[in-house]
Structure formats: structure tokens, C-alpha cells
C-alpha positions as CSV (number, residue, x, y, z in Angstrom):
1,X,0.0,0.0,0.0
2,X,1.0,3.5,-1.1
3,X,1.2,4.9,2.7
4,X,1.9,1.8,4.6
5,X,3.8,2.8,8.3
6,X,3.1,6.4,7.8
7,X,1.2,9.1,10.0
8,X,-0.7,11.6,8.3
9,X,-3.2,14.7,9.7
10,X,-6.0,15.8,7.6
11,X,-7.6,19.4,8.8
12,X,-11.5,19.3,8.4
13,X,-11.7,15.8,8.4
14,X,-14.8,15.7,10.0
15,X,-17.0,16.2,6.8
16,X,-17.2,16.4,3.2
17,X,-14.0,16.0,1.3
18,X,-11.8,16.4,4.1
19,X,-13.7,13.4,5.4
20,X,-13.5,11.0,2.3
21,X,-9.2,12.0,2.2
22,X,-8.8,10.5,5.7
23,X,-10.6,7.2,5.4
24,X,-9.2,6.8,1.7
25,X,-5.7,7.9,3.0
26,X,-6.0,5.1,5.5
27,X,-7.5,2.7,3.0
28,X,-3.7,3.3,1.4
29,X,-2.3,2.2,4.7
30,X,-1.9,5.6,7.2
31,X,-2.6,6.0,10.4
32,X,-4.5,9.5,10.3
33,X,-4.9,12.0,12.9
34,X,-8.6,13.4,12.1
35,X,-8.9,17.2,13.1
36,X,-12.4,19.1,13.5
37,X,-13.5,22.3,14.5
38,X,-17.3,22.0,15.5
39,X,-18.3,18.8,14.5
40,X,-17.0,16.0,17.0
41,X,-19.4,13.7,15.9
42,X,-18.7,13.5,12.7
43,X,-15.1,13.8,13.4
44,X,-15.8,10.5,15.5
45,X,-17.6,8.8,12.7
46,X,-14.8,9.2,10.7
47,X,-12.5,7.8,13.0
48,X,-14.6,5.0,13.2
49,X,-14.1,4.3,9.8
50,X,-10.4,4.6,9.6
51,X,-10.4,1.7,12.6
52,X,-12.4,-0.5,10.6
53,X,-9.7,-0.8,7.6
54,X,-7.2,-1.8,10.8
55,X,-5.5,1.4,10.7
56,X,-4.9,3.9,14.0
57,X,-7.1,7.2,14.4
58,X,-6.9,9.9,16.7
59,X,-9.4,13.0,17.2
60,X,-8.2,16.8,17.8
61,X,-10.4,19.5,18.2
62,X,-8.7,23.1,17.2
63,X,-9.9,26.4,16.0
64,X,-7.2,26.8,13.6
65,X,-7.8,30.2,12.6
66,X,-5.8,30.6,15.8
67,X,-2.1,30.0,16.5
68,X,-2.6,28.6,19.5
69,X,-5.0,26.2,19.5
70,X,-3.0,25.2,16.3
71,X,0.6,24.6,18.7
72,X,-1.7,22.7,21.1
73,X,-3.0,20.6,18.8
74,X,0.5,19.7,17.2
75,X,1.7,18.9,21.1
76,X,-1.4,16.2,21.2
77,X,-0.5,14.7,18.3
78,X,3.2,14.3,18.9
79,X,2.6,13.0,22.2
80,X,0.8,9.9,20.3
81,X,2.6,9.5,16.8
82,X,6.4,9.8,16.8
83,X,6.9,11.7,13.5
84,X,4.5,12.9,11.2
85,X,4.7,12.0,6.9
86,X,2.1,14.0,5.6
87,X,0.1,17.0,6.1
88,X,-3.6,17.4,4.0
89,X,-4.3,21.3,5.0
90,X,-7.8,20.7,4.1
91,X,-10.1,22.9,6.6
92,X,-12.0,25.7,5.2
93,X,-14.9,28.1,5.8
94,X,-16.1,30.2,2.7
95,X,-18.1,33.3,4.1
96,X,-20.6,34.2,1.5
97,X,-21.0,37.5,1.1
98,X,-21.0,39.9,-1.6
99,X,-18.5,42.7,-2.2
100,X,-20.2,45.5,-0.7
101,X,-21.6,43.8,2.3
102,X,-18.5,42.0,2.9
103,X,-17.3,42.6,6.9
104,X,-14.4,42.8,8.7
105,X,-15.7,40.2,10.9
106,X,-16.6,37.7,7.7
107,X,-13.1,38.2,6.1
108,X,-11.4,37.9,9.0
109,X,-12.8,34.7,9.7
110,X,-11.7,33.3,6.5
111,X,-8.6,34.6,5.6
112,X,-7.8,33.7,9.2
113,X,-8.6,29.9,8.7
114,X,-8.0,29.4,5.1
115,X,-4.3,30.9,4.7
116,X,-3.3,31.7,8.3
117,X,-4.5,28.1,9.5
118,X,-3.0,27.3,6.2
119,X,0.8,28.7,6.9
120,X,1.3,27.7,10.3
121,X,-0.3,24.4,10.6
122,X,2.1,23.7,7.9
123,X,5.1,25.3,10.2
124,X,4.7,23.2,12.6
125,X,4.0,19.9,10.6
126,X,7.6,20.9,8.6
127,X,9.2,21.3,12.7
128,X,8.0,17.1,13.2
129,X,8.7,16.5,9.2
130,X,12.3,18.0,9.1
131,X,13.9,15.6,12.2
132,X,12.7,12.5,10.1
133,X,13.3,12.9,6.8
134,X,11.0,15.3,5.3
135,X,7.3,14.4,4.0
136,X,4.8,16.1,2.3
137,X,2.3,19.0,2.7
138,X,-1.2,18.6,0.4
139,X,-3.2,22.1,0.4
140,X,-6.2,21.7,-0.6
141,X,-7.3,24.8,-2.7
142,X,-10.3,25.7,-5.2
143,X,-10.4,26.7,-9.2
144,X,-12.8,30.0,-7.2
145,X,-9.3,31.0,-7.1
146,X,-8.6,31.0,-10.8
147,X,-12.1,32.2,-12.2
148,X,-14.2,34.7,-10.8
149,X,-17.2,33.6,-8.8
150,X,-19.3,36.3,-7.4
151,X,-20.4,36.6,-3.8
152,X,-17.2,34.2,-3.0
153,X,-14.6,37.2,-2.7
154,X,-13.0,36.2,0.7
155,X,-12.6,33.1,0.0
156,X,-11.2,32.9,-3.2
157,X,-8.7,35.8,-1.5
158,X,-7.8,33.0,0.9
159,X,-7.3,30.2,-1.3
160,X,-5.0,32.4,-4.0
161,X,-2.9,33.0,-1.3
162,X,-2.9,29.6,-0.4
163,X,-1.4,29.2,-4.2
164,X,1.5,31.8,-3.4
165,X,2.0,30.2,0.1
166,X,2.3,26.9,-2.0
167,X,5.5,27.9,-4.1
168,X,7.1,29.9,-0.7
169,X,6.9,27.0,1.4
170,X,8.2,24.7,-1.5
171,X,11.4,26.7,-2.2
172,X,12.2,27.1,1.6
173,X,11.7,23.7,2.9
174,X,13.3,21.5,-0.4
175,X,16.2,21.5,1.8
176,X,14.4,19.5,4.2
177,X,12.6,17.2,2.0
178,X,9.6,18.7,2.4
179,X,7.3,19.0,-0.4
180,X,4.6,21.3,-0.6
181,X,2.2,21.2,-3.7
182,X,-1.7,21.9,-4.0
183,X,-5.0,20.7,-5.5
184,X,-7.8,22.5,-6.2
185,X,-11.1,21.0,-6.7
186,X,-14.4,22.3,-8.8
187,X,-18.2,21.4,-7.8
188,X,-18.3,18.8,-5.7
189,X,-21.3,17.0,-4.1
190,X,-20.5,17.5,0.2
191,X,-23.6,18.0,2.5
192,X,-23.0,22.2,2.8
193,X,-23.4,22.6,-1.0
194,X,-26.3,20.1,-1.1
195,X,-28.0,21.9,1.9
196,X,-28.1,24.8,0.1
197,X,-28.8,23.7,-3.2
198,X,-30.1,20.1,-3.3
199,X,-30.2,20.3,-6.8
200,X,-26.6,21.0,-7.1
201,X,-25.3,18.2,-9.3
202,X,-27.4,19.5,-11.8
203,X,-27.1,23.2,-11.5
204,X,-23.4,23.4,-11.5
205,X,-23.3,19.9,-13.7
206,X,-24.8,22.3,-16.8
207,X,-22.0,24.7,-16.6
208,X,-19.2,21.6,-16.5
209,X,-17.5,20.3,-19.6
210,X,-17.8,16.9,-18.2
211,X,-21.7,17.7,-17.3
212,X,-21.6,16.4,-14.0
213,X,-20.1,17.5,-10.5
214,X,-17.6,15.5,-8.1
215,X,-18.1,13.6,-5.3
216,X,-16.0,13.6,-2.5
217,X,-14.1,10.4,-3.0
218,X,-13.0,11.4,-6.5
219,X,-10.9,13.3,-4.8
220,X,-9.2,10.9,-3.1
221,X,-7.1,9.9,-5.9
222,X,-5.1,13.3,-6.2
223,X,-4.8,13.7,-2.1
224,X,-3.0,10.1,-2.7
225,X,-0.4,11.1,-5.5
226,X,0.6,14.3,-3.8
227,X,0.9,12.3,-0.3
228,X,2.8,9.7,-1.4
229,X,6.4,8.6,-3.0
230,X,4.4,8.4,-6.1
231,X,5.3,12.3,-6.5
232,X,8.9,12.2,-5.2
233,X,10.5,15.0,-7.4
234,X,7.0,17.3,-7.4
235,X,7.1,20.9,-5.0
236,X,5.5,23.8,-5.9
237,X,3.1,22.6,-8.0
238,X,-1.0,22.9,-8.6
239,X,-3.5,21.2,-10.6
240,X,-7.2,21.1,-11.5
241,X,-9.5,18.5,-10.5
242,X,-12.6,19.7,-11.6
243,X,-14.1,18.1,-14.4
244,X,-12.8,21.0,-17.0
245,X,-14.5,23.9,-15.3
246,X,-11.4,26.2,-14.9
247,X,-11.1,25.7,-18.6
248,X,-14.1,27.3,-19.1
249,X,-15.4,29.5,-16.0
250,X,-19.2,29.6,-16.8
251,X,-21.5,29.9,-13.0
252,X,-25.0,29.3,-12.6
253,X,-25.4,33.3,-11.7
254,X,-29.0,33.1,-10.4
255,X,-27.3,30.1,-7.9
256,X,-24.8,32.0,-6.7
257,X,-27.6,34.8,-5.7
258,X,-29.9,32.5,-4.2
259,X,-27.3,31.0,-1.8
260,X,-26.3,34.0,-0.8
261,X,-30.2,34.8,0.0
262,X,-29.8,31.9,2.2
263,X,-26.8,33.1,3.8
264,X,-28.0,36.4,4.7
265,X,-30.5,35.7,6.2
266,X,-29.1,32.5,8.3
């Protein structure tokens, strides 16, 4: 198996895609440290699962918008796992809002999570990785940071600075072995983008060149590559895995206002 004897941590593991990375990462043969920020129970479930292929799971709980609850959550973990392979900086929040009623609170909260939970949950995952012979950092991103999607300006803020961050931490931890590259997903099918739209697949599937949306597990595959030996001489690097959306850019416009709708008034 592709990750036999290695430890890895996926952020937002407790749902959605972040959820389908840790079990399929430990179908591969990791143990995986599932992190969460509101959602123990499905944190829990997850773990569960990862048990039940024979691997070793551990829960932390972290705000890590937050430096640190992030340096208290690193502790936990190395206090169980001797070293640490691989890093999936998967957690995200994406604070609808649109341009003019963006606030500071809103923006905060995302950039905050999304590229400062981003930078220095990937500091101190290079501090274990550097003392036993590198590893790899996976940053999961989004093609809303290649195309322009209205009402989504925060966060596709977040996640093109999660594509700079990408390249820095590249260059300045090769030395180390460490290799840092990034992913970005397009439409996928995970229970937030289904509450608000249960007829997602086919709303966004009508603007995709492959007509359909992703489920979480195809993403799986890509996590896997970047994780594992399989990508030994890859840093800096990020690809598509959205069904040929970035290549084309079209949105479902009166979706992207209705959601919003929601938002607001939630």
C-alpha cells in the first residue's frame, strides 16, 4: 500500500471531502490523525471508519484560525505519533457575502482559517517532518481562485494566497525534503453545497464540460499522489481537479444569488 507505516493529519476531516481524504488515506495504509473544529461527531464517525480498515485514528479538536490552538493541537499529536509524513491542510470556511456587504468580521474569519491556518499548521507539521526525513504537505485549494465567482470574494482571497503560500513553502523547505504542492477542486457534491442547493449536481453539472459535478471520494485519488512517494520529485506545484471547469469558467449566476439569499438571512 501507497502509505503503509506512515502518519498523516488531515484538517476538516470531519465532513465532506476532508472526510473522504482521511478514510481513503487510511484505505492506502496511514494512520490519520482526524482534526475538526465543530463537528465531534462526525469527526468521531470518521475515525470509526479509519479503525475499521485496521488502521490507528486519533481526534483533535482546534480552532485553527488561531495559532494557539494550532501549537496545542501539534503537542497532542506528537505525544501519540512519533513523527508525522504527511500534512492534507484541508479545513476551510467560505463566508458568502457579496462585495459591498462583505465585513471585517466575515473576512477575517476566512482569511484567518483558510491561509493563516494554512501557513502555520504547515510550520509546525515541517518542525516534526524535518527531524525524520522530510514528508509532504497537500493544500487543498479551489479553481474559485482561478475564475471569478461572485459573492465568494473572501474566499477565493484565501485560497489564491494559499497558491503563493504553496511555491514559498516549497522553495524554503526542499532543503528538508519537504514538499509542498496543492490541489484545487471544482463542484463537488458535500452536504454544505447540497443543503443549500439540493439540486446542485445539476445546476453546477450544466455549466461543466464533463456535465456532472464531483463527489468527494474522487478526490481521493489526487490527495494520494501528492501524499505519497508516487510524486517524489514534485514541490511547488497545482493542478485542476474539476471536471474541466477552470477551462471554461461559466457559473450558474441566479445560484450563486440564491445562496447567498440563504446566507444572509441565516
Amino acid at each position: 500500500m501507497q502509505l503503509d507505516g506512515k502518519t498523516v493529519l488531515v484538517t476538516g476531516a470531519s465532513k465532506g471531502i476532508g472526510r473522504a481524504i482521511a478514510v481513503g488515506l487510511a484505505q492506502a495504509g496511514a494512520d490519520v490523525v482526524v482534526h475538526y473544529c465543530t463537528d465531534p461527531s462526525g469527526a468521531a464517525a470518521v475515525a470509526r471508519e479509519i479503525a475499521a480498515v485496521g488502521r490507528k485514528a486519533m481526534v483533535v479538536q482546534a480552532d485553527i484560525g488561531q495559532v494557539a490552538p494550532i501549537e496545542g493541537m501539534f503537542g497532542r499529536i506528537a505525544a501519540v505519533f512519533p513523527r508525522l509524513d504527511v500534512l492534507v491542510n484541508n479545513a476551510a470556511v467560505t463566508g458568502w457575502s457579496s462585495v459591498f456587504e462583505m465585513n471585517e468580521k466575515t473576512w477575517d474569519r476566512v482569511i484567518d482559517t483558510n491561509l493563516k491556518g494554512t501557513f502555520f499548521c504547515s510550520v509546525q507539521a515541517a518542525k516534526m517532518m524535518k527531524d525524520h526525513d522530510g514528508g509532504s504537505i497537500v493544500n487543498v485549494s479551489t479553481n474559485c481562485a482561478a475564475l471569478g465567482v461572485k459573492n465568494l470574494a473572501a474566499y477565493a482571497a484565501s485560497k489564491g494566497g494559499m497558491h503563493a503560500l504553496t511555491i514559498q513553502l516549497a522553495v524554503e523547505l526542499a532543503p528538508y525534503k519537504i514538499r509542498v504542492n496543492a490541489f484545487a477542486p471544482g463542484p463537488t457534491r458535500v452536504d454544505r453545497n447540497l443543503n443549500d442547493d439540493p439540486d446542485y449536481d445539476r445546476t453546477w453539472g450544466s455549466v461543466v464540460p464533463m456535465k456532472r459535478t464531483a463527489a468527494p471520494a474522487e478526490m481521493v485519488g489526487p490527495a494520494l499522489f501528492l501524499a505519497s512517494d508516487q510524486s517524489a520529485y514534485m514541490t511547488g506545484q497545482l493542478f485542476y481537479v474539476d471536471g474541466g471547469w477552470s477551462i471554461q469558467g461559466k457559473i450558474p449566476e441566479e445560484h450563486m444569488d440564491a445562496v447567498l439569499r440563504q446566507h444572509v438571512r441565516a
